[in-house]
C-alpha positions in Angstrom: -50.6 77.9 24.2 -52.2 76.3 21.2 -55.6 75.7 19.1 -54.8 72.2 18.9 -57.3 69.9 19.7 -56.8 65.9 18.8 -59.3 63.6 17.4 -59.5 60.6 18.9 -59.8 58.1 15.9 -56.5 59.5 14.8 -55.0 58.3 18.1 -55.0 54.9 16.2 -53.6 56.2 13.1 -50.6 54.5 11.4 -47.2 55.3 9.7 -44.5 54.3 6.9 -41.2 58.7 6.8 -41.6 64.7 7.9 -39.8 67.5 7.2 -37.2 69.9 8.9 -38.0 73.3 9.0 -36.1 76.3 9.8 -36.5 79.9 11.6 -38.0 82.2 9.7 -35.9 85.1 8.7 -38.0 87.3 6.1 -39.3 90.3 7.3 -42.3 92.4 7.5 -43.5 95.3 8.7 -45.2 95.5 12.6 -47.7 97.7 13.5 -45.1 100.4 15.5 -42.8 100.2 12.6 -40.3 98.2 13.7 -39.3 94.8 11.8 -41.0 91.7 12.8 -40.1 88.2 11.6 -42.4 86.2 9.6 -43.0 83.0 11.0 -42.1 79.9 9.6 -45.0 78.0 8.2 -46.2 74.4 8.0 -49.5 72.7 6.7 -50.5 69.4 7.7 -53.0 67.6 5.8 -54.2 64.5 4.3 -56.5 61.6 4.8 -59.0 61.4 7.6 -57.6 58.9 9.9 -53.9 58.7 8.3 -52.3 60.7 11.6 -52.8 64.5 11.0 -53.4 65.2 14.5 -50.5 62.7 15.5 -48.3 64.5 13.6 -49.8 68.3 14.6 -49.1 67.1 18.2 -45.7 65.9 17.4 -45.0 70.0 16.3 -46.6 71.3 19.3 -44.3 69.3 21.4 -41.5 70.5 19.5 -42.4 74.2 20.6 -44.8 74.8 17.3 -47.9 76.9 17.8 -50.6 74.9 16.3 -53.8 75.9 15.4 -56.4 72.1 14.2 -58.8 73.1 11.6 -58.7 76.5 10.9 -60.7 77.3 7.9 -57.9 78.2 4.8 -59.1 81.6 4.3 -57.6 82.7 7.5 -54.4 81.5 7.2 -52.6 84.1 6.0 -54.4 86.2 8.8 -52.6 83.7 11.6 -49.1 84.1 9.6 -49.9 87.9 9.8 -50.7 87.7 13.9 -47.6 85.5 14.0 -45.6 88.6 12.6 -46.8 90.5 15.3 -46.3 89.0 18.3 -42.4 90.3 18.4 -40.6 86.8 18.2 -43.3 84.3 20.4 -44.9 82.9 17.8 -42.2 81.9 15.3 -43.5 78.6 14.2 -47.1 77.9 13.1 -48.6 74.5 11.8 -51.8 74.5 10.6 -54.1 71.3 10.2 -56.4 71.7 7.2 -58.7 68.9 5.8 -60.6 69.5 2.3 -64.3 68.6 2.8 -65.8 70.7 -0.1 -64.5 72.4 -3.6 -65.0 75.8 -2.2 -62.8 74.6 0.8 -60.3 73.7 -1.5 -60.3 76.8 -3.9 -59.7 78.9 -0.4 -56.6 76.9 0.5 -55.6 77.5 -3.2 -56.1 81.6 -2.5 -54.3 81.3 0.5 -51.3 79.8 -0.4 -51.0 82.0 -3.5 -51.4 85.0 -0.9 -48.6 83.5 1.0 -46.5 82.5 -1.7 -46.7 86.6 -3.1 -46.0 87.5 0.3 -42.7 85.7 0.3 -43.8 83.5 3.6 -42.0 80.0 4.3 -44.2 77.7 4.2 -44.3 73.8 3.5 -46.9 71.1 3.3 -46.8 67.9 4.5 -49.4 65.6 3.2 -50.6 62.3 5.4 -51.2 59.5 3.1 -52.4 55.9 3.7 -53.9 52.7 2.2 -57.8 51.8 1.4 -57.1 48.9 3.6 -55.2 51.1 6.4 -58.1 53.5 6.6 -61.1 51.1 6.6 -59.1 49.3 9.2 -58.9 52.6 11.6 -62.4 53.5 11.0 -63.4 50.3 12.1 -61.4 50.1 15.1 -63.2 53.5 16.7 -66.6 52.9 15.3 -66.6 56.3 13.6 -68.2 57.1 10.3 -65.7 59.1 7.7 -66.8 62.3 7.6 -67.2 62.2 4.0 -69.3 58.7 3.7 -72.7 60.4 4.5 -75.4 57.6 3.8 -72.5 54.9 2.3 -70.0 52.7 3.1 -66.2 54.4 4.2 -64.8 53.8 1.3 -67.0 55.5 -0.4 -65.7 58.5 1.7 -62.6 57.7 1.4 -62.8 57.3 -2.2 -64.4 61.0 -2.4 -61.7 62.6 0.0 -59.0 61.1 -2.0 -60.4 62.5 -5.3 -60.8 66.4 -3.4 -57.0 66.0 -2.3 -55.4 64.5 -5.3 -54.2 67.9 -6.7 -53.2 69.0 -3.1 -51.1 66.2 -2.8 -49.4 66.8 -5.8 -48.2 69.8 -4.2 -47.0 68.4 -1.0 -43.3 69.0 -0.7 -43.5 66.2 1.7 -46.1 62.9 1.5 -45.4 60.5 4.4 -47.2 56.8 3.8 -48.6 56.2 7.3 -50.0 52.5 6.3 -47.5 50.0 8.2 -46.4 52.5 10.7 -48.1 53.1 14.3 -48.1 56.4 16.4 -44.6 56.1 17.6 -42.9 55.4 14.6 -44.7 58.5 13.2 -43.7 60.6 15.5 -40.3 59.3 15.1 -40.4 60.1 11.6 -41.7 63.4 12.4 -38.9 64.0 15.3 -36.4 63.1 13.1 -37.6 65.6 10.0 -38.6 69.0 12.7 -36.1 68.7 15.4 -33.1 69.5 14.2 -31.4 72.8 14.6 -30.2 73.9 11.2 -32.1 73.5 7.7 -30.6 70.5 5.6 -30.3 71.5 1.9 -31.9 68.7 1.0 -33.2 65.2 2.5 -33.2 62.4 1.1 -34.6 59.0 2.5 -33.4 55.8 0.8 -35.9 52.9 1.3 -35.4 49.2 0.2 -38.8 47.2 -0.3 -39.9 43.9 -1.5 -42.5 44.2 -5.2 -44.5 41.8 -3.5 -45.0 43.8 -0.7 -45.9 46.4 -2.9 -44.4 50.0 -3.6 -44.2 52.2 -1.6 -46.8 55.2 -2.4 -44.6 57.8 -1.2 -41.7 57.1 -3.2 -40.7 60.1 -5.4 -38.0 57.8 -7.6 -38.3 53.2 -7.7 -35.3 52.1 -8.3 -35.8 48.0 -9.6 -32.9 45.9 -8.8 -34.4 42.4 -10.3 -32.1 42.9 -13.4 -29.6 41.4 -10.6 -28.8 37.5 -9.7 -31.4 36.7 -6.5 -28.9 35.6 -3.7 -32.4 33.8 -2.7 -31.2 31.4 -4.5 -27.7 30.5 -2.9 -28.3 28.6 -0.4 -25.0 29.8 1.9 -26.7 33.4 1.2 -30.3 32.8 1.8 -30.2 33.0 5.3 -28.8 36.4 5.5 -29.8 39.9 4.2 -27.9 42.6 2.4 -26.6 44.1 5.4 -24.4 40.8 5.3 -20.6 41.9 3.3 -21.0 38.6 1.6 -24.3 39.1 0.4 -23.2 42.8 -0.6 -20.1 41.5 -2.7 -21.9 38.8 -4.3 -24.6 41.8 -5.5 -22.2 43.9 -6.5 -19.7 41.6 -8.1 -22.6 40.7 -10.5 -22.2 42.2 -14.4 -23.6 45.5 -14.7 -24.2 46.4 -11.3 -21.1 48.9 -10.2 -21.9 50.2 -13.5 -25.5 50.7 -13.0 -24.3 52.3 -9.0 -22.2 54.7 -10.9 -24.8 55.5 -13.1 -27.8 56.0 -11.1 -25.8 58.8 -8.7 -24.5 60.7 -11.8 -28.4 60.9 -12.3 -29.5 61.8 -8.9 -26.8 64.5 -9.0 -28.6 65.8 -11.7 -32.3 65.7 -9.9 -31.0 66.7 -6.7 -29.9 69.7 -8.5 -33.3 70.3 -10.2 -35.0 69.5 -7.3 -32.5 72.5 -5.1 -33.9 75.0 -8.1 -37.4 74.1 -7.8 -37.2 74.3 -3.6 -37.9 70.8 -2.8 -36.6 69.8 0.2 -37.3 66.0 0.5 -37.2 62.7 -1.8 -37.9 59.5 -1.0 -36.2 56.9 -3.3 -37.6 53.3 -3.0 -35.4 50.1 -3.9 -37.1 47.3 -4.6 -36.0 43.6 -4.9 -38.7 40.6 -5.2 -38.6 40.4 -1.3 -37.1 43.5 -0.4 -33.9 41.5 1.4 -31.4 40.4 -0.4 -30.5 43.1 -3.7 -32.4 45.6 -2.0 -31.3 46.1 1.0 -27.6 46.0 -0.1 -27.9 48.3 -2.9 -29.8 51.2 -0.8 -27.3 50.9 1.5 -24.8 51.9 -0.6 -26.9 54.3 -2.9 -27.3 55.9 0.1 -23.5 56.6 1.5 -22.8 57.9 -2.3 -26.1 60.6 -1.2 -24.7 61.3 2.1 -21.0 61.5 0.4 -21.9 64.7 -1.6 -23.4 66.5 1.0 -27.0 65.2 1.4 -28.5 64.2 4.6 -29.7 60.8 4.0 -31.8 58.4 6.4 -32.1 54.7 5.2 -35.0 52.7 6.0 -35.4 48.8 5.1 -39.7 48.5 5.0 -39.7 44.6 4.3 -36.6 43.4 6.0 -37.5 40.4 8.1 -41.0 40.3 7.2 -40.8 36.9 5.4 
């Protein structure tokens, strides 16, 4: 029972981390009087052909009533409808794409009508790469919508400009360049399906600078100040999953210290980031190849997280690539 319709070049789309969301509880008046719950509210957007529909589906098989492309203006309407339909629709997702300025200023309306009205709602924005995109485009034969008489990047140049600002406000951005439909909807899965709200979520990711960073990273963390195990040739071999690889990281000068340091500091930002109602962070760890220093320090960065009380996933992007 949905509006959901999926486009078919997104079918190709590709991933590299969503977010949980819970029942809504606020409450509003019905039409006979009587109290009726406001329903919990998500927005998916992001850039043509980086898995918005993917990810809408996802939601919709998770028992979310989803509604692709509904013009901004009427989003507070559906929340409204929502309200009324005594407890069956209790989760909406909305897919939105900005095509225009005056598209965009009525998504800006909207969300201040639903932020005054006290309605849960999050955004989740679907990010990719240049590359990634001209890649998908390709694949299907399909113009970007926004390309008109030039190439696709020139769309995708000019889409990426109209969403900058709305990406900004994303409370979660999920980098779909390296990953493929099932790993997105894993990601997905593994941010919606749970049963109760996490205060906050945190995913730790280990990379490799010559991979590149990670574009959805909210905090890099640089761990080349550190000895390269690279360069022991009984360590080489192995990653920093290894113990020996770990010890011989961590029994280098400065880096307990810096361990002990850098959580005091996220304590401080998780904090901040509680106040200010953000529910996700992505914290990127970066070694030259994303194996050795990496690896072993977001693994324990991340048991510190999960130690006072935040729900931590740990991803290793460039493990094994070399």
């Amino acid at each position: 029972m949905t509006a959901h319709e999926q486009h078919t070049h997104e079918e190709h789309d590709r991933e590299d981390g969503a977010g949980h969301v819970s029942t809504g509880t606020k409450e509003t008046p019905g039409d006979n009087g009587a109290e009726a719950a406001i329903p919990e509210l998500v927005i998916i957007s992001g850039m043509s052909g980086a898995g918005r529909s993917t990810a809408a589906k996802c939601l919709e098989d998770l028992g979310w009533f989803v509604v692709d492309n509904l013009p901004p203006a009427l989003i507070p309407t559906m929340v409204e409808l929502g309200a009324r339909s005594q407890g069956n629709v209790a989760r909406i997702a909305v897919v939105v794409d900005v095509r225009g300025r005056q598209f965009f200023d009525n998504l800006r309306e909207s969300l201040a009508d639903l932020d005054a009205k006290q309605v849960t709602r999050r955004i989740v924005f679907l990010e990719s790469s240049d590359d990634a995109l001209v890649r998908r485009f390709e694949s299907v034969r399909r113009p970007h919508p926004l390309q008109g008489d030039g190439r696709i990047t020139d769309g995708i140049a000019a889409e990426r400009d109209l969403l900058r600002e709305l990406r900004g406000d994303a409370d979660l951005v999920i980098d779909t360049s390296s990953l493929n439909v099932h790993e997105l909807r894993a990601k997905m899965d593994a941010q919606f399906a749970g049963d109760e709200e996490p205060e906050l979520r945190a995913t730790v990711m280990s990379f490799g600078f010559k991979y590149g960073l990670p574009v959805d990273a909210d905090l890099v963390v640089d761990m080349r100040f550190l000895p390269n195990p690279h360069w022991v040739p009984e360590l080489r071999p192995f990653t920093g999953l290894n113990e020996e690889v770990s010890n011989y990281v961590y029994n280098q000068p400065g880096a307990k210290e810096f361990l002990d340091r850098y959580t005091e500091l996220l304590q401080l930002i998780a904090a901040g980031y509680r106040r200010e109602g953000k529910r996700y962070v992505t914290i990127a760890v970066g070694c030259t190849g994303g194996k050795h220093r990496s690896v072993a320090t977001a693994e324990r960065l991340a048991a510190r997280i999960a130690a006072e009380g935040v729900e931590t996933v740990v991803v290793h992007r460039d493990m094994g690539r070399e």
